[in-house]
DOKE-563369 format. One record per residue (C-alpha): residue in three letters; x, y, z; residue number from 1. Coordinates in nm, 4 decimals, m for minus. Each point is the difference from the previous one (the first is absolute). Example, Ala and Ser with C-alpha at 12.3 -4.5 7.8 and 13.67 -1.06 7.14 Angstrom:
REM residues 2
<r><type>ALA</type><xx>1.2300</xx><yy>m0.4500</yy><zz>0.7800</zz><seq>1</seq></r>
<r><type>SER</type><xx>0.1370</xx><yy>0.3440</yy><zz>m0.0660</zz><seq>2</seq></r>
***
This chain:
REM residues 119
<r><type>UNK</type><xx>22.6274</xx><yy>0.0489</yy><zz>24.5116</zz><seq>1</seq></r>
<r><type>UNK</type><xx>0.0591</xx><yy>m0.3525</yy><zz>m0.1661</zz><seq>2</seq></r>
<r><type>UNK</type><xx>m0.2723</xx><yy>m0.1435</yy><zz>0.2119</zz><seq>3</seq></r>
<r><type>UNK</type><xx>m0.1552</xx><yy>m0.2005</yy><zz>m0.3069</zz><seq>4</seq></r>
<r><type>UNK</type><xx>0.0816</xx><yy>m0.1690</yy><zz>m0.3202</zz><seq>5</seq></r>
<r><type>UNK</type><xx>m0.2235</xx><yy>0.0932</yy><zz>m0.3065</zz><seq>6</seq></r>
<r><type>UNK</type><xx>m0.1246</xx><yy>m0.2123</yy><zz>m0.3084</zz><seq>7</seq></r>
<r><type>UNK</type><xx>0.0352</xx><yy>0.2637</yy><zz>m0.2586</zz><seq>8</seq></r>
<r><type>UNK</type><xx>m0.0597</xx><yy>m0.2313</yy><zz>m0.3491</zz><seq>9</seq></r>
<r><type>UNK</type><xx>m0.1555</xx><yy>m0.3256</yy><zz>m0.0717</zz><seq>10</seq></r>
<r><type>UNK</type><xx>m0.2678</xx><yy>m0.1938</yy><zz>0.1340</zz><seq>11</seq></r>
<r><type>UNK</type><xx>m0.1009</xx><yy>0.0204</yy><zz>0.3495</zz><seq>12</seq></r>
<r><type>UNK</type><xx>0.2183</xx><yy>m0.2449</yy><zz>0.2286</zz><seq>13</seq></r>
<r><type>UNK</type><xx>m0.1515</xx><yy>m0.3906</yy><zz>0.0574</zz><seq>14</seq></r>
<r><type>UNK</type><xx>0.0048</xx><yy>m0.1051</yy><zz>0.3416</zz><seq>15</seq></r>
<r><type>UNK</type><xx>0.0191</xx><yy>m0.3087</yy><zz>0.0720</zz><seq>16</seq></r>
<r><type>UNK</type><xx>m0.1432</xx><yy>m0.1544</yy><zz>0.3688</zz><seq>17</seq></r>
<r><type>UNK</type><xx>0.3058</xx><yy>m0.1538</yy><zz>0.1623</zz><seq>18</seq></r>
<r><type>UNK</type><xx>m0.0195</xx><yy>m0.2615</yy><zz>0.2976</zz><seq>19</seq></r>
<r><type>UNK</type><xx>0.3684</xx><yy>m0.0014</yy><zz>0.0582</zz><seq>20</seq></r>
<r><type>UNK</type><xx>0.0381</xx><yy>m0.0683</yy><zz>0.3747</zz><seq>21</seq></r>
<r><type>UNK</type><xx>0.2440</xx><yy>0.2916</yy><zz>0.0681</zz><seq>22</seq></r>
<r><type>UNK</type><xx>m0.2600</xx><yy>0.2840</yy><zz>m0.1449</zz><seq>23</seq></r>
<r><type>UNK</type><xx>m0.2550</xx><yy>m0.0851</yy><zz>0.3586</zz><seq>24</seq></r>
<r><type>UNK</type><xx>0.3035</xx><yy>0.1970</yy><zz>0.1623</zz><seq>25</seq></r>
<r><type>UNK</type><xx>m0.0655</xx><yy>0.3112</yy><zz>m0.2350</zz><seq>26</seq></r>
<r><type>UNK</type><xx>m0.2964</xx><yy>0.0713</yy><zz>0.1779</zz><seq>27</seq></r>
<r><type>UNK</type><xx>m0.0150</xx><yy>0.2758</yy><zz>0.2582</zz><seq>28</seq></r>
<r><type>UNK</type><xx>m0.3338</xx><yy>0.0049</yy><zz>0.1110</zz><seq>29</seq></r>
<r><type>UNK</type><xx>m0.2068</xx><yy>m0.2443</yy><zz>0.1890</zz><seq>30</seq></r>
<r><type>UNK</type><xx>m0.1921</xx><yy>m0.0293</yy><zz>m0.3251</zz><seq>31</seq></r>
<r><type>UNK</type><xx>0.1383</xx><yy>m0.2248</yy><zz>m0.2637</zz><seq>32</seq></r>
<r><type>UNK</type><xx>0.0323</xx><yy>0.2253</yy><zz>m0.3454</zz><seq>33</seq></r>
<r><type>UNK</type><xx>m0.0396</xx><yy>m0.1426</yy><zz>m0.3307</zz><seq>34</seq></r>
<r><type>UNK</type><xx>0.4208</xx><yy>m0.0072</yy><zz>m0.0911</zz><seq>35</seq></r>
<r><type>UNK</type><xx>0.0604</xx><yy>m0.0467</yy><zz>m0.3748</zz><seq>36</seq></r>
<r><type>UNK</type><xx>0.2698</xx><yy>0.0002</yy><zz>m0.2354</zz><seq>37</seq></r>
<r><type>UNK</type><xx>0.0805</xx><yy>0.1425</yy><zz>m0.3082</zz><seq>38</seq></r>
<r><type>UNK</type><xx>0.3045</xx><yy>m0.0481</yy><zz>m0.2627</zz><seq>39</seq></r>
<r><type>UNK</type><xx>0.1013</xx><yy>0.3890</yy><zz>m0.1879</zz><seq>40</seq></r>
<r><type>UNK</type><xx>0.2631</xx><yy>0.0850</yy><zz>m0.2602</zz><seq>41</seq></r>
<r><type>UNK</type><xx>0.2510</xx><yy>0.2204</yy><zz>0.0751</zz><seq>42</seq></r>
<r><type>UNK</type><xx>0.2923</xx><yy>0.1651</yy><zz>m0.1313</zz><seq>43</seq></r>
<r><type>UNK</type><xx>0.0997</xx><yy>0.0969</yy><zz>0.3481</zz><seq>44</seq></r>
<r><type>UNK</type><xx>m0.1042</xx><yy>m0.2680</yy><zz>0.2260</zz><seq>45</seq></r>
<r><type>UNK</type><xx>0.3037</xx><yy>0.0470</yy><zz>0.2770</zz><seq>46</seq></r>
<r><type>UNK</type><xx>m0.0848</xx><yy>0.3692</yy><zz>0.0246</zz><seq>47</seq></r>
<r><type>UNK</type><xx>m0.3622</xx><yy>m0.0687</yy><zz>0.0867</zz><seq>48</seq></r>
<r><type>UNK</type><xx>0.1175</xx><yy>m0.2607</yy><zz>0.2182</zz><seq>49</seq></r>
<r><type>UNK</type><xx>0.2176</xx><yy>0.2226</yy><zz>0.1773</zz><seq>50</seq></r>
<r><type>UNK</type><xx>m0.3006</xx><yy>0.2906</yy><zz>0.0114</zz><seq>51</seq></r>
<r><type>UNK</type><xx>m0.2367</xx><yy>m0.2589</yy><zz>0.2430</zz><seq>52</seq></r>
<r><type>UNK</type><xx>0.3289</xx><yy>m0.0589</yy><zz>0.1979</zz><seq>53</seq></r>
<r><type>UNK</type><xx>0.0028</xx><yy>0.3096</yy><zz>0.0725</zz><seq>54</seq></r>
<r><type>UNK</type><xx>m0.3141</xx><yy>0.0950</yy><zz>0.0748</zz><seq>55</seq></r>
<r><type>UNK</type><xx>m0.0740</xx><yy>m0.3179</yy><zz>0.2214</zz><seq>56</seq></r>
<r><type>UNK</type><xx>0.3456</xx><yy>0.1161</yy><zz>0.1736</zz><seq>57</seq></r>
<r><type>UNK</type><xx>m0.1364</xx><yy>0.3155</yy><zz>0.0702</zz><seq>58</seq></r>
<r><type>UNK</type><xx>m0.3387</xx><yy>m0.2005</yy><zz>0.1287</zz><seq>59</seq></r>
<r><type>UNK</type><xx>m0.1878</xx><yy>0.1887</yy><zz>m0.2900</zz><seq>60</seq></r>
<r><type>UNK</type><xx>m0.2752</xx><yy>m0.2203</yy><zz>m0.2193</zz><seq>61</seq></r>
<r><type>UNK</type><xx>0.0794</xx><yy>m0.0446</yy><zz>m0.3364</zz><seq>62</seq></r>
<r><type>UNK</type><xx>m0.2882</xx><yy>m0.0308</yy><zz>m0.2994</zz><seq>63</seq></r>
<r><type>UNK</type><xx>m0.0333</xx><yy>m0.1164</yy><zz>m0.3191</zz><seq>64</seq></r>
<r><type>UNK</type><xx>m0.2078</xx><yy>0.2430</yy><zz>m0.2340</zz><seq>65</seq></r>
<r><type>UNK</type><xx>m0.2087</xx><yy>m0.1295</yy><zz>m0.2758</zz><seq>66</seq></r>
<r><type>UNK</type><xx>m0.2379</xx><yy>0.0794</yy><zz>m0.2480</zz><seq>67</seq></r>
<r><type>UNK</type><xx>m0.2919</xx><yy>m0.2406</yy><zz>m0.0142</zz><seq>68</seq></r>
<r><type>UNK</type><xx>m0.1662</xx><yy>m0.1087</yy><zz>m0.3402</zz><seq>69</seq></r>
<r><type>UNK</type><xx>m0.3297</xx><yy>0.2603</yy><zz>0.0667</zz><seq>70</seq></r>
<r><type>UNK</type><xx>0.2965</xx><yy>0.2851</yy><zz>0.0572</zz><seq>71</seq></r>
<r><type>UNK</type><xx>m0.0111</xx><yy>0.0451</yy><zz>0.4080</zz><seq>72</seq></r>
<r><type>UNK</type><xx>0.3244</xx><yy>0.0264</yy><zz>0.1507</zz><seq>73</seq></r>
<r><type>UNK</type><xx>0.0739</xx><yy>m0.2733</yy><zz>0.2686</zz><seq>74</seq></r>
<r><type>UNK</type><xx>0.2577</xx><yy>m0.0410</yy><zz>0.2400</zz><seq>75</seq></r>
<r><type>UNK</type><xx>0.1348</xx><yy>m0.3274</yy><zz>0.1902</zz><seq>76</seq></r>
<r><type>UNK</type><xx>0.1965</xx><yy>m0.0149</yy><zz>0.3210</zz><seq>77</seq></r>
<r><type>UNK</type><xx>0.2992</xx><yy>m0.1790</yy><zz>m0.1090</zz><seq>78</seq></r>
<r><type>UNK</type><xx>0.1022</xx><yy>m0.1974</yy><zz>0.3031</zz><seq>79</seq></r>
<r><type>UNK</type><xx>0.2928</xx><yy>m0.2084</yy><zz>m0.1705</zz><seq>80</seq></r>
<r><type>UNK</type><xx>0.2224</xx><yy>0.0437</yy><zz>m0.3277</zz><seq>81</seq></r>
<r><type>UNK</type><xx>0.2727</xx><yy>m0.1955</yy><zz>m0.2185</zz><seq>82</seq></r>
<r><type>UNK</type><xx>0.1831</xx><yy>0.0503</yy><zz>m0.3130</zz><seq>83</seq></r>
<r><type>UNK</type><xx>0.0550</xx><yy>m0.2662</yy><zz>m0.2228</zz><seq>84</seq></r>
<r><type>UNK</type><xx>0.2133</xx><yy>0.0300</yy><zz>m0.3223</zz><seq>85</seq></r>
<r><type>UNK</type><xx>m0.0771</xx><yy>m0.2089</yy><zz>m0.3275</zz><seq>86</seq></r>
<r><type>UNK</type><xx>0.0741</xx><yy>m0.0202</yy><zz>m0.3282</zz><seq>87</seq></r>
<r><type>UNK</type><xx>m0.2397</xx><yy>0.3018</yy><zz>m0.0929</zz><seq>88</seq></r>
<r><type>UNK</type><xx>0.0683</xx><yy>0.2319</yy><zz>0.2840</zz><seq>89</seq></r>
<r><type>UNK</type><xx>m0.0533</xx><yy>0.0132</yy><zz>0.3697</zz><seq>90</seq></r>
<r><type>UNK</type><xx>m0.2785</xx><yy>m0.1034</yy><zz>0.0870</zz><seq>91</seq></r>
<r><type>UNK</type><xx>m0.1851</xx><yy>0.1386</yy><zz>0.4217</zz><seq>92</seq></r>
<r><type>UNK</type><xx>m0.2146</xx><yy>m0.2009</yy><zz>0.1572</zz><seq>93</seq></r>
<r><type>UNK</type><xx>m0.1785</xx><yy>0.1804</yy><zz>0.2726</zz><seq>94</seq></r>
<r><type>UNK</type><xx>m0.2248</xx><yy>m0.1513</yy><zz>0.2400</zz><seq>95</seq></r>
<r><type>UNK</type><xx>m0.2909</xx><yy>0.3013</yy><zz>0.1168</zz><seq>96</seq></r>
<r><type>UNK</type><xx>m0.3152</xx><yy>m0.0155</yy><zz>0.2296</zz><seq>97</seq></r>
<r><type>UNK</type><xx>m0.3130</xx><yy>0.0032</yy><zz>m0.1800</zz><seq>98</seq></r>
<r><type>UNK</type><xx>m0.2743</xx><yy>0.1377</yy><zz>0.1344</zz><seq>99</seq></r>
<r><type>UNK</type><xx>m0.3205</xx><yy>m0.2597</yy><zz>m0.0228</zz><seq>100</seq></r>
<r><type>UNK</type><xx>m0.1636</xx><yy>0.2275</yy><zz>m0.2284</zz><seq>101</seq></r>
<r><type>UNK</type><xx>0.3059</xx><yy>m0.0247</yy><zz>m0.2446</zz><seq>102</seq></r>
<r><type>UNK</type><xx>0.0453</xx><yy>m0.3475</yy><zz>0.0809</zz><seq>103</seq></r>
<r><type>UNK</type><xx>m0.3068</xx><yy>m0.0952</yy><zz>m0.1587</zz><seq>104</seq></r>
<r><type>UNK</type><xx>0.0793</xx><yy>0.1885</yy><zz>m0.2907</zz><seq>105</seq></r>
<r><type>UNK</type><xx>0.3528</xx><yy>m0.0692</yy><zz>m0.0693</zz><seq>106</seq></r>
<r><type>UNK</type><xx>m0.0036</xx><yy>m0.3547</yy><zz>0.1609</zz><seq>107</seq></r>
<r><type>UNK</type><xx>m0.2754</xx><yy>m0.1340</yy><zz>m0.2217</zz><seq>108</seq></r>
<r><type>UNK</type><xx>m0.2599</xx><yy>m0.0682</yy><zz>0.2704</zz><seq>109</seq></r>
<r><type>UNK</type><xx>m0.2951</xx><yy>m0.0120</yy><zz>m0.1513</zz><seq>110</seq></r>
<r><type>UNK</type><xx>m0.3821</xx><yy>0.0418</yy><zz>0.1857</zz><seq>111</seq></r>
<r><type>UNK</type><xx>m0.1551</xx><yy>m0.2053</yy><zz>m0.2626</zz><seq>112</seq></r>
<r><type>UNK</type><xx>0.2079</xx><yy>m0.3475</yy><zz>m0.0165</zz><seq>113</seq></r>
<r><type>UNK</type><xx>m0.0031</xx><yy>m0.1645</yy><zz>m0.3190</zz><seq>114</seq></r>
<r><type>UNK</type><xx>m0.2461</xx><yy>m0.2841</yy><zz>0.0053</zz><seq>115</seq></r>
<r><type>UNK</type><xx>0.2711</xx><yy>m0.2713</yy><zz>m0.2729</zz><seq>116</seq></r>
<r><type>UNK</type><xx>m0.2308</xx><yy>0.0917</yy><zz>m0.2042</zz><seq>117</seq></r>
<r><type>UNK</type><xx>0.1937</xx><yy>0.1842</yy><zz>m0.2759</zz><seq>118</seq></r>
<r><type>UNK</type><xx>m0.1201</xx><yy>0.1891</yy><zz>m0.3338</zz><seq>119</seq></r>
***
């Protein structure tokens, strides 16, 4: 099944916190989820476009699968997609739920706030 899509080289994906208006109706629990977004190359942007069309057709989740910089493989609910073309290939933005474990991690939250008082 093409329930996910899957990071296979490079870097692990940057997410980005978004506070577009329109990404409060992604959620589908009463709890709100930490939505973020985050930009991939692709030489086949449409086709992976088409895959989560499917699969949210079909009411089936969709995840993107990652490997994070200490080797663990993650995964993301991807609740929204687009493909953009540029000058260097497409490029597919895809907007997943983060869990608030891997928000902290991948949104830059940090327990220990910087004080201004840099080195």
């Amino acid at each position: 099944m093409d329930d996910k899509i899957t990071i296979i080289e490079g870097p692990p994906p940057t997410f980005e916190s978004t506070n577009e208006g329109w990404t409060f109706g992604l959620h589908d629990s009463p709890n709100l989820a930490n939505i973020a977004i985050t930009r991939l190359r692709t030489f086949n942007g449409l086709a992976l476009l088409e895959r989560c069309h499917r699969a949210w057709h079909h009411q089936q989740p969709m995840h993107l699968e990652f490997r994070a910089p200490d080797g663990l493989i993650l995964n993301a609910p991807i609740v929204a997609a687009r493909n953009v073309e540029t000058d260097e290939g497409d490029m597919l933005l895809l907007w997943v739920r983060l869990s608030e474990e891997m928000a902290k991690l991948k949104l830059g939250h940090d327990d220990n706030p910087d004080d201004g008082m840099g080195n």
